[in-house]
C-alpha positions, 0 to 999 in steps of 0.5 A, a space after each residue: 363354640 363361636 366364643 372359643 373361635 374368635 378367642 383362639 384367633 385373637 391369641 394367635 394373632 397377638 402371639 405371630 405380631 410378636 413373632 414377626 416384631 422378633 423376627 423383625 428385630 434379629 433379621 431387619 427385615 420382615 421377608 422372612 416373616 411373610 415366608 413363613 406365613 405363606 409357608 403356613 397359609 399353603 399347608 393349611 389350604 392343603 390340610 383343608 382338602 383332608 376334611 370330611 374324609 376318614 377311612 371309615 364312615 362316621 355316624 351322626 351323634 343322634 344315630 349313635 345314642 
């Protein structure tokens, strides 16, 4: 799982530099590029106060077997 983590992180990494150089080359600036990243990071931190909650309780795997 760790492999899929960090692999999943290069991807997305390479693939925003590209965004930002594109972004870059259209607008001549890279502010809206950092716009856009903050926009993200500020959405992920929210998404984060949703994990671990669910509407219903959610059995261990070992239980479930």
């Amino acid at each position: 799982m760790f492999g899929w983590v960090v692999a999943a992180h290069q991807i997305a990494a390479g693939v925003i530099a590209f965004v930002a150089g594109f972004i870059r080359s259209v607008d001549g600036s890279y502010n809206f590029a950092f716009e856009l990243s903050g926009t993200a990071c500020i959405a992920t931190a929210l998404g984060v106060f949703l994990i671990g909650r669910s509407l219903k309780p959610v059995r261990p795997l070992a239980e479930a077997v």
